[in-house]
C-alpha positions as CSV (number, residue, x, y, z in Angstrom):
1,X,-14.8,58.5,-45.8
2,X,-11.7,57.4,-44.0
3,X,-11.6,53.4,-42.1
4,X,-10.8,53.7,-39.0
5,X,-9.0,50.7,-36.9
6,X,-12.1,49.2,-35.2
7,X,-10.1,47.2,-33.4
8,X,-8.9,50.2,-32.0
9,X,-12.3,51.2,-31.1
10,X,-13.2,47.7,-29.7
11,X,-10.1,48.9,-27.0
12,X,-11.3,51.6,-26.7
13,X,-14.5,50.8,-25.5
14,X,-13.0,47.8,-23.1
15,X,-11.0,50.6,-21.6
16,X,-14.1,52.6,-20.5
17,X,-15.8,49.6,-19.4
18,X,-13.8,48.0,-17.1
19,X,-12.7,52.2,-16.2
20,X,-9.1,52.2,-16.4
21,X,-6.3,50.3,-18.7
22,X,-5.2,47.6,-15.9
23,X,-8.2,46.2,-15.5
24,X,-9.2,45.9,-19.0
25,X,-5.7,44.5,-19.5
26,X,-6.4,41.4,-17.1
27,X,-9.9,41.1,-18.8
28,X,-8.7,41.0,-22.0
29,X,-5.0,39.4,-21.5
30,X,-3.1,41.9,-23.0
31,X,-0.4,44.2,-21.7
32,X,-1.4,47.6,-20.7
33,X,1.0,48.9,-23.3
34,X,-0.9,47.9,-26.3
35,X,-4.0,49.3,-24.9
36,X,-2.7,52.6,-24.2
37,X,-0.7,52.8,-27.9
38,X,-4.5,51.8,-29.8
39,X,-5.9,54.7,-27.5
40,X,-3.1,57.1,-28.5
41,X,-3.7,56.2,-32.5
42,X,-7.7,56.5,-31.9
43,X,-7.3,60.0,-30.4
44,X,-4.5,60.7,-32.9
45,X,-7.0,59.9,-35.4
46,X,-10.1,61.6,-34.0
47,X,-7.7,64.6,-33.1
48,X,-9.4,64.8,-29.5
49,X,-8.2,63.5,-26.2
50,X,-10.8,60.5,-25.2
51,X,-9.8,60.0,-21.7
52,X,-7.8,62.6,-19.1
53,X,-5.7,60.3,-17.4
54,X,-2.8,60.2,-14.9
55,X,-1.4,58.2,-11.9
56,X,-4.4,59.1,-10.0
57,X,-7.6,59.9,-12.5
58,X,-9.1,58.5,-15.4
59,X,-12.1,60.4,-16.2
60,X,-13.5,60.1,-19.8
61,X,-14.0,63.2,-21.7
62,X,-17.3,64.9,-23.0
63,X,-16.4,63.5,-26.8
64,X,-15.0,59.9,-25.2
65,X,-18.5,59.3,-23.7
66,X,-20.0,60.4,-26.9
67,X,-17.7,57.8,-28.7
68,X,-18.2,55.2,-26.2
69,X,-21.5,54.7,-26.6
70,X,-21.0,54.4,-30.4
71,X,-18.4,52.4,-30.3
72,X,-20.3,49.9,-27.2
73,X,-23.4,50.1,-29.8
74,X,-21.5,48.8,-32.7
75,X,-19.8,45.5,-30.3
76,X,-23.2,44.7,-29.5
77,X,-24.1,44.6,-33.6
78,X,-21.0,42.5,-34.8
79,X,-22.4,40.3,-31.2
80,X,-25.7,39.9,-32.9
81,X,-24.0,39.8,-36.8
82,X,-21.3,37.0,-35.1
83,X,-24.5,34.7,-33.4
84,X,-26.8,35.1,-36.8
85,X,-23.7,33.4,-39.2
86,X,-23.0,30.6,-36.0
87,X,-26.8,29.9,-35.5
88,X,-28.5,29.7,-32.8
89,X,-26.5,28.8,-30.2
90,X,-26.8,25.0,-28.1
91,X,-26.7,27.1,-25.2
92,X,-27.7,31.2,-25.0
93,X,-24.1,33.0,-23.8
94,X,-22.8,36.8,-24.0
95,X,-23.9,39.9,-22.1
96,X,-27.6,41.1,-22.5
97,X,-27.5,45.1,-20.6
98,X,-30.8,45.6,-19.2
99,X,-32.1,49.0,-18.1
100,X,-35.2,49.9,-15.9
101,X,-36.5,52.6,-13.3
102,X,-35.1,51.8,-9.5
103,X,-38.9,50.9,-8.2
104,X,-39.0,48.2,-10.7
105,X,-35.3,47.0,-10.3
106,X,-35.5,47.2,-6.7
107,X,-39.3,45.6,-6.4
108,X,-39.0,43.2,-9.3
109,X,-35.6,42.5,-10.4
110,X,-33.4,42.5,-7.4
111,X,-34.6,39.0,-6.5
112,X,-34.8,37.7,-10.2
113,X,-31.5,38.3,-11.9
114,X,-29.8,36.7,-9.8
115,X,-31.7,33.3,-10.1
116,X,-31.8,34.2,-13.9
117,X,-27.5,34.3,-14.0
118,X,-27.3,31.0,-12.1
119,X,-30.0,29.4,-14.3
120,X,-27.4,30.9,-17.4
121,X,-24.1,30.5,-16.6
122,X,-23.0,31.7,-20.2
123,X,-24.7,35.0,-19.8
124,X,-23.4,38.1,-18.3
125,X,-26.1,40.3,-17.0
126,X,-25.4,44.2,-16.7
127,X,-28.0,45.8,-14.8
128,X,-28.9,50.0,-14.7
129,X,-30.7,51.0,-12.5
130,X,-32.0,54.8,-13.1
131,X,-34.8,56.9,-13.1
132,X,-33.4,59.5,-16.3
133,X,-35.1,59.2,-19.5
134,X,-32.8,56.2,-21.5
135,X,-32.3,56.0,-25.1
136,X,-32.5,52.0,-25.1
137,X,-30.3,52.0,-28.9
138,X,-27.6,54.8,-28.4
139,X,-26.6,53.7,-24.8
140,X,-26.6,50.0,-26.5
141,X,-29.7,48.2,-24.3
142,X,-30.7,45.0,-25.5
143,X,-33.8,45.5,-22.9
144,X,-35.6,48.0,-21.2
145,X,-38.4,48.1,-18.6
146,X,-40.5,51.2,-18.3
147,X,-43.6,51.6,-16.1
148,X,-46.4,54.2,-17.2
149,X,-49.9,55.3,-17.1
150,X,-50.5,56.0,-21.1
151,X,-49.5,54.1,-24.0
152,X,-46.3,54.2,-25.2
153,X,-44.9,56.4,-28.4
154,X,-44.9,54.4,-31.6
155,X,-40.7,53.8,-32.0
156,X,-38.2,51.4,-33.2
157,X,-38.2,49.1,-30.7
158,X,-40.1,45.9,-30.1
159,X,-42.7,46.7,-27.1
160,X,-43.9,43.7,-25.2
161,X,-46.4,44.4,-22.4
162,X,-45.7,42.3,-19.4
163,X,-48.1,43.1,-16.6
164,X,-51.1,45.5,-15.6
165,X,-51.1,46.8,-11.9
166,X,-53.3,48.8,-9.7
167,X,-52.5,51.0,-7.7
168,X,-53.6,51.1,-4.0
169,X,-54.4,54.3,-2.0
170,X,-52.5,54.0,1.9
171,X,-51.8,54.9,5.0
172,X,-50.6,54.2,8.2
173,X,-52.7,53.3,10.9
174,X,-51.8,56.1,13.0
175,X,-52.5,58.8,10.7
176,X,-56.0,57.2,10.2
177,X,-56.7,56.9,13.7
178,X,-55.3,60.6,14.2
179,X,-57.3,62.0,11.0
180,X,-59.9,60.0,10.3
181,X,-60.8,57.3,7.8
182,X,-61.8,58.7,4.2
183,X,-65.5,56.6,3.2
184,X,-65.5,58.1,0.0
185,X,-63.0,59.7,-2.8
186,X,-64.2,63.6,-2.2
187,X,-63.0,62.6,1.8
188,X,-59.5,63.0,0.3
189,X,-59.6,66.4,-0.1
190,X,-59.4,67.2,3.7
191,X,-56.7,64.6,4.1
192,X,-52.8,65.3,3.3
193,X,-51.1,63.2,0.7
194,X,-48.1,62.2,-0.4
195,X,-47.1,62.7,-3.7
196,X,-45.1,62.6,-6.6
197,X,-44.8,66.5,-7.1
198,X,-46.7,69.7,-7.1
199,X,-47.8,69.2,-10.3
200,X,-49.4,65.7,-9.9
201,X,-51.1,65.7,-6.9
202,X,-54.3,65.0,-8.5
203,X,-55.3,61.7,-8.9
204,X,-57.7,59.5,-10.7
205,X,-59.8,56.6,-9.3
206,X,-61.5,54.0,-10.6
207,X,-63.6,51.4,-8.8
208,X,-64.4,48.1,-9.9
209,X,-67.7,48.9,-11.9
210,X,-65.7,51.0,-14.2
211,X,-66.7,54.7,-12.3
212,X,-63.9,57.2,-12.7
213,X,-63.0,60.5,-10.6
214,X,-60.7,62.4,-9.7
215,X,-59.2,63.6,-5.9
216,X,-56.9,65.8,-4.9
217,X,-55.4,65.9,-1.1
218,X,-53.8,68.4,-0.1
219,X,-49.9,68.4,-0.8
220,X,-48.0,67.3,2.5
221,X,-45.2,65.8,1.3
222,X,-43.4,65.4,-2.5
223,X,-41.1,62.1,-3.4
224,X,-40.6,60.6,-6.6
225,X,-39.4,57.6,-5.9
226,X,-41.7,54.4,-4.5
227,X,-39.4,53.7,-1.2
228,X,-39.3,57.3,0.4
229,X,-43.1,57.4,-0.6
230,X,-43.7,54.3,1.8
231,X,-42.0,55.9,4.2
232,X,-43.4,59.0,4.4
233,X,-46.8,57.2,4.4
234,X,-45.5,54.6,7.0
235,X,-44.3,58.0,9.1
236,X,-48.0,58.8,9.5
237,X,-47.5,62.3,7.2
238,X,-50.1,61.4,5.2
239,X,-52.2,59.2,2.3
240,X,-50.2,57.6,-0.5
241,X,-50.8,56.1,-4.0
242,X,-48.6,53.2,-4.4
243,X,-48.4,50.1,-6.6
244,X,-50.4,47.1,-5.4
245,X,-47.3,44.6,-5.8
246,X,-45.4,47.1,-3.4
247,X,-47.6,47.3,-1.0
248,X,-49.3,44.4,-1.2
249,X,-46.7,43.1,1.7
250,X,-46.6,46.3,4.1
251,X,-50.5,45.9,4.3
252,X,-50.2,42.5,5.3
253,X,-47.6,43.3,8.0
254,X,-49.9,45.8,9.5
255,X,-47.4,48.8,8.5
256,X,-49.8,50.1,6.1
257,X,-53.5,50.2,5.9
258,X,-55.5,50.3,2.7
259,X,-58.1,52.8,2.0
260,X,-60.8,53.5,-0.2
261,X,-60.8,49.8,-1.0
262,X,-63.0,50.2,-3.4
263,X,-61.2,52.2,-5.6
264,X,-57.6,51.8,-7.1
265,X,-55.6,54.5,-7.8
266,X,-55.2,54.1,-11.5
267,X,-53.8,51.1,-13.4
268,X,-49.9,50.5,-14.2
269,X,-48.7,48.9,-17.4
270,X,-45.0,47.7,-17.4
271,X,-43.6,46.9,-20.7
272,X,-40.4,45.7,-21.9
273,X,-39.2,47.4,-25.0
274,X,-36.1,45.4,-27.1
275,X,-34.4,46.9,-30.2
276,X,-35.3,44.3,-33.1
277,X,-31.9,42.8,-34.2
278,X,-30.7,42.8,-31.2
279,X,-34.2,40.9,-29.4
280,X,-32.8,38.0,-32.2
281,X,-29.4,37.4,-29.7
282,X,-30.4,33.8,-28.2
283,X,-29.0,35.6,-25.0
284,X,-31.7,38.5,-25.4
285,X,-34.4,36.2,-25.9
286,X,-33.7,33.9,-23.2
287,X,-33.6,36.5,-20.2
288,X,-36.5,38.2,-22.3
289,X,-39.1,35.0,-22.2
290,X,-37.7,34.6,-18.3
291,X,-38.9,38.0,-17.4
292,X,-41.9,38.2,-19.4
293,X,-42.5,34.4,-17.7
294,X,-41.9,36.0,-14.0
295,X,-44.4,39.1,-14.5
296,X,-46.9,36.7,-15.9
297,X,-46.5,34.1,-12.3
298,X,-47.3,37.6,-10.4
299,X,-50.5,38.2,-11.6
């Protein structure tokens, strides 16, 4: 097998990262020439063009994004290989990339990394937000948060479980007073709902002795994110299943009403998945314990 220059991929990867050679220059203090003759050996070598460039574009190609995240998962090993031979560090520093669905960074995170960066002045936090299926090792994520009903699949990754929610079933006050009040889950079935899609608009209640059944309203309006849920439900179009911690605040402001109190909607379990070497970075164990810590204060 041929060596390549990883320096050359290390470049490589800066280049993509800060998306163009000038500014990975400045970060890196080096002139834009040497960047761009490493990137013209690394494509000679790979015989592909990485990045289509010009005066006016830089887009990375199909095969540089490919590369890149090989290349971005390997910096993040030598990070953890470089911390195990110094020790553990007096005081946790590097980046730690963190990657969860835009409900839970927008309803959980938003207000805590920022706290979390001034309480770690060392640490640089990179946040993605999305709500595509990740793959936490190839896209190099030292941790992930993911929200579900059902257990998780058995995989490589170190799973944590951070918090159980319910789920509260909503409304505004105007549709109930329009529609009528639901006293008991089959009610639900002459009400509209708002839903995640077609094919889930069947849900399953539970009430505090442990009872279980299912309801399904009828299909008014489909969103699957938590926000345009709200606001449908806060629009008077319908009934909504939303998380407790979400709603918890618009009930209390009068902009949404609970029904069925009773009941919840179903349970939530959030858990933070961590890749093992990488949950060993004093960085990635230090914004780890924070989080876990901050989930725990909620409950």
């Amino acid at each position: 097998m041929k060596k390549r220059n990883l320096n050359d991929l290390y470049y490589f990867a800066q280049i993509v990262e800060h998306r163009g050679f000038a500014a990975a220059s400045r970060a890196l203090r080096i002139p834009k020439s040497t960047l761009s003759k490493r990137l013209l050996e690394l494509e000679k070598e790979t015989g592909t063009r990485l990045i289509q460039r010009d005066t006016r574009n830089f887009v990375v190609t199909e095969i540089g994004e490919e590369i890149y995240r090989h290349a971005a998962a390997m910096l993040i090993e030598a990070e953890a290989a470089e911390n195990v031979i110094q020790g553990r560090l007096a005081e946790p520093s590097g980046t730690v990339r963190i990657t969860a669905a835009v409900p839970v960074a927008q309803q959980k995170l938003a207000p805590l990394l920022p706290r979390l960066a001034i309480a770690y002045p060392k640490i640089r936090i990179v946040m993605n937000a999305t709500d595509r299926y990740v793959d936490v090792i190839q896209e190099g994520f030292d941790i992930a948060l993911r929200s579900h009903r059902a257990p998780l699949a058995d995989s490589n990754l170190v799973q944590r479980r951070l918090a159980v929610e319910a789920n509260w079933l909503v409304a505004s006050a105007e549709y109930l007073a329009r529609v009528g009040v639901p006293a008991r889950p089959e009610d639900l079935a002459e009400h509209d709902g708002i839903v995640i899609s077609p094919s889930q608009n069947t849900w399953t209640l539970e009430d505090g002795r442990g009872r279980k059944t299912t309801a399904s309203p009828r299909p008014r309006y489909f969103a699957d994110e938590a926000v345009l849920l709200y606001e449908a439900a806060k629009a008077g179009l319908g009934i909504a299943n939303l998380q407790s911690p979400f709603c918890a605040p618009m009930i209390e402001s009068g902009e949404l009403v609970r029904v069925l109190a009773d009941w919840t909607g179903g349970m939530i379990t959030t858990t933070m998945l961590m890749p093992h070497r990488r949950g060993q970075l004093p960085s990635v164990s230090a914004i780890a314990d924070e989080l876990a810590a901050a989930f725990s204060a909620r409950r």
